[in-house]
BATITOR-401010 format. One line per field, with one value per residue (C-alpha): residue number from 1; x, y, z negated; residue in one letter. Coordinates in Angstrom, 2 decimals. Each point is the difference from the previous one (the first is absolute). Layout:
# BATITOR-401010
pos = [NUM, ...]
u = [X, ...]
v = [Y, ...]
w = [Z, ...]
code = [a, ...]
This chain:
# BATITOR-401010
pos = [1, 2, 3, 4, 5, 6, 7, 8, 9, 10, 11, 12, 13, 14, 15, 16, 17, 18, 19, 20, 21, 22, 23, 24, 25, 26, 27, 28, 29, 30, 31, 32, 33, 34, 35, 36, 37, 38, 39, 40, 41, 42, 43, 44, 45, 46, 47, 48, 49, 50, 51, 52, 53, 54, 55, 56, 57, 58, 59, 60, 61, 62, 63, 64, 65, 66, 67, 68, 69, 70, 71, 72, 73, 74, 75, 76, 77, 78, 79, 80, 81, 82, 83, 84, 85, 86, 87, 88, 89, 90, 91, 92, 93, 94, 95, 96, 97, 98, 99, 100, 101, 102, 103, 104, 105, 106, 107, 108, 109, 110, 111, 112, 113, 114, 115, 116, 117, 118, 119, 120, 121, 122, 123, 124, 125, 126, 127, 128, 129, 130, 131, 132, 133, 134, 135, 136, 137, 138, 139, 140, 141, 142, 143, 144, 145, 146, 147, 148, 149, 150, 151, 152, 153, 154, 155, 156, 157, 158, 159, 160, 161, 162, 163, 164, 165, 166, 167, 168, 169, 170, 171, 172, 173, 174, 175, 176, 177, 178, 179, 180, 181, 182, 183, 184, 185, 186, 187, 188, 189, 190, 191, 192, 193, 194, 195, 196, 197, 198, 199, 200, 201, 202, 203, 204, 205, 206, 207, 208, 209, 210, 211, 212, 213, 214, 215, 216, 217, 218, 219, 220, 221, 222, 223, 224, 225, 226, 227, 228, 229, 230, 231, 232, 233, 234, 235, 236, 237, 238, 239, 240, 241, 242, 243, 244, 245, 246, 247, 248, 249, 250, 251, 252, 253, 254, 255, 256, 257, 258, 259, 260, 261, 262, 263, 264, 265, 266, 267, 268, 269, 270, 271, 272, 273, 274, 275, 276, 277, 278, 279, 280, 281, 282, 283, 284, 285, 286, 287, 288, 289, 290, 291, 292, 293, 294, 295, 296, 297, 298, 299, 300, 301, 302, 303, 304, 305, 306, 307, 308, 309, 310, 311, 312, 313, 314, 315, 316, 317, 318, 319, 320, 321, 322, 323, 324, 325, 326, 327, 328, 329, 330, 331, 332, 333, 334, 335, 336, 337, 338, 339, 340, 341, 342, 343, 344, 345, 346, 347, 348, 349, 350, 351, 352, 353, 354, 355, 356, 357, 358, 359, 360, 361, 362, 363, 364, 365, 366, 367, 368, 369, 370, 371, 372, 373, 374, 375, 376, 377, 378, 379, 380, 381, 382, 383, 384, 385, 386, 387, 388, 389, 390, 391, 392, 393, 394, 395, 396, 397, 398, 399, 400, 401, 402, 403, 404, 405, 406, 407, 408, 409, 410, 411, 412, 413]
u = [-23.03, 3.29, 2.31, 3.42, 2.64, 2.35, 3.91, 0.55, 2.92, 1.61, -1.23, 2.01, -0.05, 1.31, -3.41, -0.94, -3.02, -3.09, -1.11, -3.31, -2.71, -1.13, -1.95, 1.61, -0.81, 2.77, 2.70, 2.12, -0.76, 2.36, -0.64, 0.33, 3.99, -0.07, 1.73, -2.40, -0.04, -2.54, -0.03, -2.16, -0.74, 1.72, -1.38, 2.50, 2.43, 1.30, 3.84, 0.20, -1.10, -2.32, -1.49, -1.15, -2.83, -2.91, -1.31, -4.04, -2.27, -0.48, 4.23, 2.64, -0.88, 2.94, 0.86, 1.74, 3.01, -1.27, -2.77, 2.90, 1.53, -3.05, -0.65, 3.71, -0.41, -3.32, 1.54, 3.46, -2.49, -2.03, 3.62, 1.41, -3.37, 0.67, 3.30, -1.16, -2.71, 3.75, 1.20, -2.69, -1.15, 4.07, 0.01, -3.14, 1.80, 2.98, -1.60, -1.83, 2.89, -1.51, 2.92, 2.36, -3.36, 0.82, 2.87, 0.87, -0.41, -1.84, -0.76, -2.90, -0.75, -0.29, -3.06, -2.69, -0.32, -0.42, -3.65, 0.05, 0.77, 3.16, 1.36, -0.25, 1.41, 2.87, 0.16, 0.62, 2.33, 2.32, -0.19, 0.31, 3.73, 0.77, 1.59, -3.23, -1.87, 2.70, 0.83, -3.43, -2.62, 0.15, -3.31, -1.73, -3.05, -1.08, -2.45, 2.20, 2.29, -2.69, -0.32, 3.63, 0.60, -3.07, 1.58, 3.21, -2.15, -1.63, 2.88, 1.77, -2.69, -0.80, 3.68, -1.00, -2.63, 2.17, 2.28, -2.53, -1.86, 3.85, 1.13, -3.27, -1.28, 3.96, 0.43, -3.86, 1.01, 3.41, -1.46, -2.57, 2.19, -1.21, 3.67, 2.12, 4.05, 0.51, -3.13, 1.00, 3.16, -1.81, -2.64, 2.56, 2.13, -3.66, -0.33, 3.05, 0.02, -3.45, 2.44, 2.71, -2.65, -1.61, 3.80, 0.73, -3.29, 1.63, 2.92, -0.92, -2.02, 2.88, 1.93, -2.80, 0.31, 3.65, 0.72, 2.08, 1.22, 2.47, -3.74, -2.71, -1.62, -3.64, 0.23, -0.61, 1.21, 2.63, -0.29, 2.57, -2.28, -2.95, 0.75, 1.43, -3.25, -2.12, 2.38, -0.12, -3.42, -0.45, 2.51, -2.43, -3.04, 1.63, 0.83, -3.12, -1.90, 2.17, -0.03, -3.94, -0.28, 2.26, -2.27, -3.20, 0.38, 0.50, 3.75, -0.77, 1.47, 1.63, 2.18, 3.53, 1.06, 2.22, -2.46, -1.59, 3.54, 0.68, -3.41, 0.13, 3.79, -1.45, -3.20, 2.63, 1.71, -3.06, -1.28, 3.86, -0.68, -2.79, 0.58, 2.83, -2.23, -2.16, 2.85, 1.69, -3.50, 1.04, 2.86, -2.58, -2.03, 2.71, 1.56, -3.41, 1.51, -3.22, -0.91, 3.42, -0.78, -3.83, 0.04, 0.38, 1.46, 2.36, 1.54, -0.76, 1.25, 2.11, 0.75, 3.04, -0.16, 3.26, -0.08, 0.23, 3.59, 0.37, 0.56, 4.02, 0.69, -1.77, -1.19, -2.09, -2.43, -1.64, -1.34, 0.03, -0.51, -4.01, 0.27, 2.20, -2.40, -3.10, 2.05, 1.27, -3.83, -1.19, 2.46, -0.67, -3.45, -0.02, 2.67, -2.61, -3.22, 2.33, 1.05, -3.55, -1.26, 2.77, -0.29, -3.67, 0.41, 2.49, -2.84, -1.83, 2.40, 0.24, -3.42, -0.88, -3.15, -2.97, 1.16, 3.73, -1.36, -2.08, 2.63, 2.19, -3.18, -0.81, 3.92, -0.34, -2.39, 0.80, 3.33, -1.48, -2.47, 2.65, 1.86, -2.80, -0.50, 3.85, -0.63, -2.96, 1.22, 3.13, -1.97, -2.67, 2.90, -0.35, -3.70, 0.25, -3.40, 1.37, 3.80, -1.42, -1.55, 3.20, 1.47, -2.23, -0.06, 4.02, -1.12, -3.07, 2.87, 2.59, -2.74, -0.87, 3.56, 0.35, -3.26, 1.02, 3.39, -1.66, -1.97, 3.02, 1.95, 1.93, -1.69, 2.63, 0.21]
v = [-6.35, 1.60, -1.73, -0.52, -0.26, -2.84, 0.79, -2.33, -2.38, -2.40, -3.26, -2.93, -0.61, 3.97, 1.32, 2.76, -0.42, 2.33, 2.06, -0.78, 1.67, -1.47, 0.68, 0.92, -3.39, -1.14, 2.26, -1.75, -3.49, -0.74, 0.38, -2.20, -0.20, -1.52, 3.01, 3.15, 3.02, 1.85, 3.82, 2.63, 1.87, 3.63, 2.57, 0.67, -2.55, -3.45, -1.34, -2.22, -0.12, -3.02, 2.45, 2.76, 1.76, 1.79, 3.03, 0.32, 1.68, -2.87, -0.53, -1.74, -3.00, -2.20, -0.29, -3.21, -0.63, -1.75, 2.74, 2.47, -1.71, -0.08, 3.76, 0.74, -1.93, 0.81, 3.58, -0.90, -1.71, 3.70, 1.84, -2.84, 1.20, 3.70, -0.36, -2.11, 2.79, 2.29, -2.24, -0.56, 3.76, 1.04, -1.87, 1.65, 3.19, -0.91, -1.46, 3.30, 1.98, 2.01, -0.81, 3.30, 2.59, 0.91, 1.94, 0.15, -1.75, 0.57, -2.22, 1.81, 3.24, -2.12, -1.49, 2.59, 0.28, 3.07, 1.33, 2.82, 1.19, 2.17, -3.30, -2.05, 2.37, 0.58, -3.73, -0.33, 2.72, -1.94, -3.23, 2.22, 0.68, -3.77, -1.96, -2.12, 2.69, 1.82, -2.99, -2.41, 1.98, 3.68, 0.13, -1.69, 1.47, 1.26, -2.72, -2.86, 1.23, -0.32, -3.65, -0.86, 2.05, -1.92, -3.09, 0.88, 1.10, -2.74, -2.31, 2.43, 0.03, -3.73, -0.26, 1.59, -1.82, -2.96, 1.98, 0.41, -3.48, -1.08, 2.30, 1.16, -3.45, -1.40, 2.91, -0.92, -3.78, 0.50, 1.91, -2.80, -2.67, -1.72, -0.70, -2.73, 0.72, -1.10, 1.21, 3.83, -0.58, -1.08, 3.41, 2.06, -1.28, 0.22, 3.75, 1.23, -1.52, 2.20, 3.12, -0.32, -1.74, 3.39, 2.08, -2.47, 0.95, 3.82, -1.23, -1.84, 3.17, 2.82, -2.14, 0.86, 3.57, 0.47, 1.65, -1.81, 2.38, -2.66, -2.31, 0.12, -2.75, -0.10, 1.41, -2.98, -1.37, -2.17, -3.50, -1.23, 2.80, -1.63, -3.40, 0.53, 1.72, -2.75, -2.48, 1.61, -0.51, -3.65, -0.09, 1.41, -1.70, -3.58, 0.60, 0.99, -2.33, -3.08, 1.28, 0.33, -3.29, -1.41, 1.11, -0.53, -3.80, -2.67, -1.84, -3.33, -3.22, -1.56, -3.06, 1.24, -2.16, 0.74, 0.75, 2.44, 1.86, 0.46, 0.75, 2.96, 0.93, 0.61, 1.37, 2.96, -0.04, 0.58, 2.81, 1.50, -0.46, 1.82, 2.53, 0.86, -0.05, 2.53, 2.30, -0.50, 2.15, 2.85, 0.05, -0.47, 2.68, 2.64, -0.46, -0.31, -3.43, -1.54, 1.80, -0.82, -3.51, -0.82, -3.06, -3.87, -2.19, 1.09, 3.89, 1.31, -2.39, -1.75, -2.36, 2.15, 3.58, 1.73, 3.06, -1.90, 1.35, 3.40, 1.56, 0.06, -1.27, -3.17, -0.43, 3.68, -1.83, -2.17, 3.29, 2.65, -1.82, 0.05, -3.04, -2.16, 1.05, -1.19, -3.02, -0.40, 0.35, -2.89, -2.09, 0.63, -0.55, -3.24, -1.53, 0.82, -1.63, -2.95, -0.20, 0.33, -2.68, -2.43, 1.07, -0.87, -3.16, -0.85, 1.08, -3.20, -2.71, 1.30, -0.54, 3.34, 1.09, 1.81, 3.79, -0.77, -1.72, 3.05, 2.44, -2.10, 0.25, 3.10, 1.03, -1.90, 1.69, 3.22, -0.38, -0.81, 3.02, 2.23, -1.53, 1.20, 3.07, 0.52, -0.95, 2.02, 3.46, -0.95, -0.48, 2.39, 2.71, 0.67, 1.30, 1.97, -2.49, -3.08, 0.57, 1.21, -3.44, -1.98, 2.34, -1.33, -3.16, -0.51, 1.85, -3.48, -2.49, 1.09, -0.36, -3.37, -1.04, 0.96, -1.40, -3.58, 0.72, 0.73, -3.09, -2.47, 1.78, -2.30, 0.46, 0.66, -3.00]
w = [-42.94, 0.36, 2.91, -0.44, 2.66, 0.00, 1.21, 2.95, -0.37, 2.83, -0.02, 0.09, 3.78, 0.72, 0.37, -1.61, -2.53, 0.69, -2.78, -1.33, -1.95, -3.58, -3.18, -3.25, -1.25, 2.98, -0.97, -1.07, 2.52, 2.73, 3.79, 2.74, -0.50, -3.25, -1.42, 0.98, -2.62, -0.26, -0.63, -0.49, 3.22, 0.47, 1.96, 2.71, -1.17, 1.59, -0.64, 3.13, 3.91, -1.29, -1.94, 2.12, -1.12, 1.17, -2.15, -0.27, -2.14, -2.21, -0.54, 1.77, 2.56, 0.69, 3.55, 0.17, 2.03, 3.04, 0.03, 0.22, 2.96, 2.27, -0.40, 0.62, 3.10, 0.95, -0.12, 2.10, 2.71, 0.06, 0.36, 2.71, 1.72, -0.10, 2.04, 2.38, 0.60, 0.16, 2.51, 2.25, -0.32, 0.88, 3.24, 0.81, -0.59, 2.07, 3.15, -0.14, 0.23, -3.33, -2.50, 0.97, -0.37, -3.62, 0.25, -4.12, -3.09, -3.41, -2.29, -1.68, 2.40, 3.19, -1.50, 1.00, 3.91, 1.63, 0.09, 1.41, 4.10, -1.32, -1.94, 2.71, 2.80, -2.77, -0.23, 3.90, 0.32, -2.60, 2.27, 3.40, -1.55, 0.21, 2.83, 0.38, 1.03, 2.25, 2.28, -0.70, -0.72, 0.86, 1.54, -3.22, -1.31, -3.17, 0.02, 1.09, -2.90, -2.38, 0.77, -0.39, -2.94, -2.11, 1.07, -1.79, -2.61, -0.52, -0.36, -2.24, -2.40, 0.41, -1.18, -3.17, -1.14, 0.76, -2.66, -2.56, 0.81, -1.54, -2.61, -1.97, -0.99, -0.03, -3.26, -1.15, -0.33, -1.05, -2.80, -1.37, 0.49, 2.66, 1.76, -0.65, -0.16, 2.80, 1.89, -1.64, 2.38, 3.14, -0.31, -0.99, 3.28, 2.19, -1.44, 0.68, 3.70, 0.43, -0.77, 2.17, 3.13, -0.09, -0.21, 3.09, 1.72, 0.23, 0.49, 3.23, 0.98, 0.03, 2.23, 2.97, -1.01, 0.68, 3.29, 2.02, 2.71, 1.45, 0.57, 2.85, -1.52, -1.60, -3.76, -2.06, -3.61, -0.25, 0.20, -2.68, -2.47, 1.26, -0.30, -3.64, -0.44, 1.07, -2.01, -2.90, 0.31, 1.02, -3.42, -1.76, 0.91, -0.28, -3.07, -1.83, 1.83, -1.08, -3.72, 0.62, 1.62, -2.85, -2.80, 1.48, 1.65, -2.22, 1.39, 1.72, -1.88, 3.01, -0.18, 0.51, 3.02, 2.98, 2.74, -2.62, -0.55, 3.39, 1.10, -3.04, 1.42, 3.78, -1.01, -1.83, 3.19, 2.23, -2.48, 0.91, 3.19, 0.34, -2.24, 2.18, 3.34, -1.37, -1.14, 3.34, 1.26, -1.81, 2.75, 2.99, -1.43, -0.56, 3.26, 1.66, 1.09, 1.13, 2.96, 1.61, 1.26, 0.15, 1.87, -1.91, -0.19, 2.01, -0.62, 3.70, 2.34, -2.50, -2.85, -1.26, 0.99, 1.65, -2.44, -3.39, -0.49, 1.53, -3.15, -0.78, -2.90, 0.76, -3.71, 0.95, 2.32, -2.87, -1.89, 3.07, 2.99, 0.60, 2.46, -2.63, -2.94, 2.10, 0.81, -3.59, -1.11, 2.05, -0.53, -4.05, 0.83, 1.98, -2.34, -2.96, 1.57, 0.99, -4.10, -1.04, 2.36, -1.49, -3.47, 0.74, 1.22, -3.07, -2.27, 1.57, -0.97, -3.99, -2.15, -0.78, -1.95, 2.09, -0.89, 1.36, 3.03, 0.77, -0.32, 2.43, 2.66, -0.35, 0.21, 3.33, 1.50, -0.86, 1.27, 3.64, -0.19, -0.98, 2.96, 2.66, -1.30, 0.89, 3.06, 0.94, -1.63, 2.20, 3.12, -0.40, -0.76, -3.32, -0.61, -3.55, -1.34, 1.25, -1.41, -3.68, 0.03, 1.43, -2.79, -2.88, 1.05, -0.62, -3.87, -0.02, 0.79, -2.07, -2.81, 0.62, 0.59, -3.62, -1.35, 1.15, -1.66, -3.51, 1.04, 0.04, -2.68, -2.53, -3.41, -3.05, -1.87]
code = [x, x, x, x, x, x, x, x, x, x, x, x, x, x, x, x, x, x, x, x, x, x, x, x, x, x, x, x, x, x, x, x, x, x, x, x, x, x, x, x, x, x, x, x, x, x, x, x, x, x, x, x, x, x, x, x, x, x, x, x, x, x, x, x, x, x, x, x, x, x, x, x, x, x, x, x, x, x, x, x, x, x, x, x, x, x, x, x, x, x, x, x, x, x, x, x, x, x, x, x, x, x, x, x, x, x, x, x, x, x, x, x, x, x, x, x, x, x, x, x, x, x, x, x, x, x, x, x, x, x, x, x, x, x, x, x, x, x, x, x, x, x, x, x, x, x, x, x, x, x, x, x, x, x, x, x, x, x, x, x, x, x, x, x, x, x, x, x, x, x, x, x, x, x, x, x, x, x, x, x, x, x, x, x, x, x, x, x, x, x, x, x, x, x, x, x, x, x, x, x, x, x, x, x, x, x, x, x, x, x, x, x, x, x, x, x, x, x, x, x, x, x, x, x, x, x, x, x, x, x, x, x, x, x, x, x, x, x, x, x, x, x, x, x, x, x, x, x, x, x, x, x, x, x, x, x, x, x, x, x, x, x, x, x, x, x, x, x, x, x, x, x, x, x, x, x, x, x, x, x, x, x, x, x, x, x, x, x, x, x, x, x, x, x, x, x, x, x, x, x, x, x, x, x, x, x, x, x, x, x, x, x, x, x, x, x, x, x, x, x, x, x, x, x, x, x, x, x, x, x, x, x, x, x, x, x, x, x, x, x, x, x, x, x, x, x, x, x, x, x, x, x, x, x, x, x, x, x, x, x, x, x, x, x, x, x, x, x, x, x, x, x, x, x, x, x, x, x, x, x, x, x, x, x, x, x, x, x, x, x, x, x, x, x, x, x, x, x, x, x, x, x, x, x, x, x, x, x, x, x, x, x, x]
């Protein structure tokens, strides 16, 4: 018996109806909506979102629209994952000192490693022409640059399967259909921020390359590239996970009362907060800003350090200063576990349902984990295991932060 597919309409209540499949006999019956059409099925052929379509063997299966959102999410949640593996895998690169051992760029030709003992010794000799290697590491190996070099690799070519983990299913889904208006908007805004992260990446890079003839300090990137690096990043990440999160949990029906609003209000403020604590490490980590004071909770023998404003103009010791951005750092860091602990304790006093009380715990927790991992990379002096994990941990909080926002999110009337 030949099925038919019916043309979704919008209910009354703003929904969308799903299409359905019927007998002939049904054609011409109405759906759920009171006013569903029915039509005969086209291969390759749907008018609306709530229409999207599957092509088999045996014709055209109507993917319906909530269908549609779930894989678009399910997808965002597998691309949110990829850069966290680019963040987490990039501060592995830096605390290894490996990000400056791939002297060019190419998009396409870098992608095939040396193989051979000629490559690699031509590989080296291109690095030995470097400041890195005149003033850091002029009695490096050809072994020990093997092991840098594959790091860079590796997070180069992790970057571009984060690009392709974007663009090649963005272009397959665009062309069935499977995007909203508005949602076309948000991946074409998520695609392009894939492009210029990786033109940023190289960016950040040549500015360790320069020679700096006027410096005797340790070749390193520099930490307003980094940071904008890392941010750009973070940027990226939040937003496909909250698009993700938004299509794939159903919103909450909370009663609108005060405590709810302001508990919504300072749980966006904490997710700020944090968000700006873990870009703030990008500034530790470029100016190596964590093995300056290993002591807590004081900075040496003090509260306040004498050196926070050595730099002329004062303004200069907030971004190059490595004792003020270690003391900026902990003083993000403490102020965020102290606005997790009371957004936690705000979550108490407002009836929330189970999966909004959880994220609120687990938020809590994590917040005081990340806290003494801090603490021991600091006092331990920065071991490269221990500080990928301090690392990642900031990427686990700022994800929660953001899962109890989509939790308490006011649902469109």
């Amino acid at each position: 018996m030949q099925r038919l597919l019916v043309r979704p309409l919008k209910a009354w209540f703003g929904g969308p109806c799903l299409g359905l499949l019927a007998p002939r006999a049904a054609s011409r019956a109405q759906c759920g909506c009171t006013r569903g059409i029915w039509r005969p099925a086209r291969p390759g052929q749907y008018s609306t979102v709530s229409e999207v379509s599957l092509q088999s063997g045996r014709g055209t299966v109507p993917l319906p629209y909530k269908a549609a959102e779930r894989v678009v999410g399910r997808w965002l949640l597998i691309c949110s994952g990829t850069v966290a593996g680019a963040v987490v895998l990039g501060g592995v690169t830096r605390l290894t000192e490996s990000g400056l051992s791939m002297v060019d760029w190419h998009l396409i030709k870098e992608m095939k490693p040396p193989t051979t003992q000629e490559e690699w010794e031509a590989e080296f000799q291109k690095y030995q022409q470097f400041p890195e290697f005149k003033i850091l590491n002029h009695d490096m190996t050809l072994a020990e640059f093997k092991f840098i070099w594959y790091m860079e690799y590796s997070h180069r070519m992790w970057g571009r399967l984060v690009g392709l983990a974007y663009i090649l299913p963005a272009a397959y889904f665009w062309r069935k259909g499977w995007l909203s208006r508005g949602m076309k908007g948000r991946v074409l805004a998520l695609c392009g921020l894939v492009c210029f992260q990786g033109l940023l990446g190289w960016y950040m890079v040549k500015s360790g390359l320069e020679e700096k003839p006027e410096s005797h300090d340790i070749p390193r990137v520099s930490q307003y590239r980094l940071a904008a690096h890392l941010g750009s990043a973070l940027v990226l990440y939040c937003a496909s996970l909250w698009t993700s999160l938004s299509l794939l949990l159903p919103p909450l029906k909370l009663p609108e009362t005060r405590q709810l609003v302001q508990l919504r209000h300072f749980a966006h403020g904490t997710a700020g907060l944090v968000f700006l604590t873990a870009l703030s490490g990008a500034f530790v980590a470029g100016l190596d800003a964590g093995l300056v004071y290993n002591s807590f909770p004081k900075m040496g023998e003090s509260w306040i350090p004498g050196d926070l404003f050595t730099f002329s103009p004062i303004l200069k010791n907030v971004f190059e200063n490595p004792t003020m951005v270690q003391f900026d750092h902990r003083i993000l860091g403490i102020s965020s576990v102290t606005a997790i602990t009371v957004l936690y304790f705000l979550s108490r006093r407002v009836p929330l349902p189970r999966r909004a009380k959880m994220a609120a715990g687990t938020l809590l927790a994590l917040g005081y984990t990340q806290v003494a991992l801090g603490i021991s990379t600091l006092l331990m002096y920065v071991p490269t295991a221990l500080a990928a994990t301090h690392q990642s941990g900031s990427l686990a909080l700022l994800s929660v932060a953001l899962w109890l926002m989509s939790e308490l999110r006011r649902v469109p009337k």
